[in-house]
C-alpha positions as CSV (number, residue, x, y, z in Angstrom):
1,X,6.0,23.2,-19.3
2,X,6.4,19.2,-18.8
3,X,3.5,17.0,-17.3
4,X,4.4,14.2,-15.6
5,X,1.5,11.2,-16.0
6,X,3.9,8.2,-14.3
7,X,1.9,6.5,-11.7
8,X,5.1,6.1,-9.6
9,X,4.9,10.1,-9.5
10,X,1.9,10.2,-7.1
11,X,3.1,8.1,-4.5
12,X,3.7,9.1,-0.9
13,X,4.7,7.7,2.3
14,X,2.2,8.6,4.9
15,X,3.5,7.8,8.6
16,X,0.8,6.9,10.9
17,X,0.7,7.0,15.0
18,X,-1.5,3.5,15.3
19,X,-0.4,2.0,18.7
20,X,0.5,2.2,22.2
21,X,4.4,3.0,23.1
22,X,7.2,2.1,22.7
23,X,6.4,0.8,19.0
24,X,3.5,3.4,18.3
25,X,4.4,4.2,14.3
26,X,3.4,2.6,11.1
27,X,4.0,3.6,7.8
28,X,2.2,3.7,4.7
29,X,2.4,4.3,0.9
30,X,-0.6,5.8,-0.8
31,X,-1.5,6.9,-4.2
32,X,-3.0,10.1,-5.2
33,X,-6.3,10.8,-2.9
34,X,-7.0,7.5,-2.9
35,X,-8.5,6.0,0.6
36,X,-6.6,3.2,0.7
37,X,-3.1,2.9,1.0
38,X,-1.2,0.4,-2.1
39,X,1.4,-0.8,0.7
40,X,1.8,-1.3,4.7
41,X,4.2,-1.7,7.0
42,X,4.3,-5.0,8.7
43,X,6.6,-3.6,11.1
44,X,6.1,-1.0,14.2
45,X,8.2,1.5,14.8
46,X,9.6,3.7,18.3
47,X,9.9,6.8,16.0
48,X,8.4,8.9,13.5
49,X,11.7,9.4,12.4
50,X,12.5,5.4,11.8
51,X,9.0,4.3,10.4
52,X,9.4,7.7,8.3
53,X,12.7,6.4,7.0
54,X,11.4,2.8,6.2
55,X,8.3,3.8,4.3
56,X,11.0,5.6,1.9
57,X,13.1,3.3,1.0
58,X,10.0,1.0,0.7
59,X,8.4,3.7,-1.3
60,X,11.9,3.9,-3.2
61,X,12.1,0.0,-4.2
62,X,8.3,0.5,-5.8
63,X,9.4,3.5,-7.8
64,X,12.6,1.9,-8.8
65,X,10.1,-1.6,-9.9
66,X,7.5,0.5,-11.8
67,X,10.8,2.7,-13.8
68,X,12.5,-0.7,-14.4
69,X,9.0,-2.5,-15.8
70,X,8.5,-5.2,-13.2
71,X,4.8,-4.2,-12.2
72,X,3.3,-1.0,-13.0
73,X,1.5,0.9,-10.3
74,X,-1.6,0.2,-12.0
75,X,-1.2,-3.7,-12.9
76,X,-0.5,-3.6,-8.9
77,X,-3.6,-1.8,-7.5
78,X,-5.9,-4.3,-10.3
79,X,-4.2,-7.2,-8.2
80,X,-4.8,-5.9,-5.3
81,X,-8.2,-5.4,-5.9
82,X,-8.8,-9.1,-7.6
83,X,-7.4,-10.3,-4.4
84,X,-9.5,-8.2,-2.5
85,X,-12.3,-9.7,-4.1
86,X,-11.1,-13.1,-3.9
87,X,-10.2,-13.2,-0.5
88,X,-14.1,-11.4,-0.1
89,X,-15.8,-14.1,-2.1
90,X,-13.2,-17.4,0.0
91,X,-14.9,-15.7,3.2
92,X,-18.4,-16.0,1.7
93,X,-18.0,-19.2,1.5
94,X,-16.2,-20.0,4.7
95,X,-19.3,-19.0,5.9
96,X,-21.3,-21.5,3.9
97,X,-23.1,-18.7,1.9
98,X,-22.9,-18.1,-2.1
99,X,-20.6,-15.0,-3.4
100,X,-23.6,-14.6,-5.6
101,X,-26.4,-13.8,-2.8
């Protein structure tokens, strides 16, 4: 029996029905059971079918970094969460209050 561990592995595209017609679809890449996704579309899509298709090949392009070495899943979701907390802690302070109250 093989295990497979790679992060890349447990990756999905997850189409999502978010807006009004004609451009009602989204798509989405998530990770395991996590709640939120790793990767969004910008773009809106007239079909399931279309925004279905698009999250692939996007999903494809992140495999094909992580197998090739450019970013690991991982490395990219502890970005992602550094600039979550950066972008947190700049709108603290827009707001003229300390990231440490």
């Amino acid at each position: 029996m093989v295990y497979r561990s790679s992060v890349a592995d447990h990756l999905r595209v997850e189409v999502k029905h978010r807006c009004l017609a004609p451009y009602r679809y989204t798509w989405e890449i998530i990770r395991g059971h996590e709640p939120l996704p790793l990767e969004e579309s910008r773009d809106r899509f007239g079909s399931w079918e279309g925004a279905s298709q698009a999250g692939k090949k996007a999903l494809e392009r992140k495999r094909e970094s992580v197998a090739m070495g450019y970013l690991t899943n991982d490395a990219f979701a502890e970005r992602l969460e550094r600039a979550i907390a950066r972008s947190d802690r700049a709108k603290l302070i827009e707001a003229g209050r300390s990231p440490t109250d």
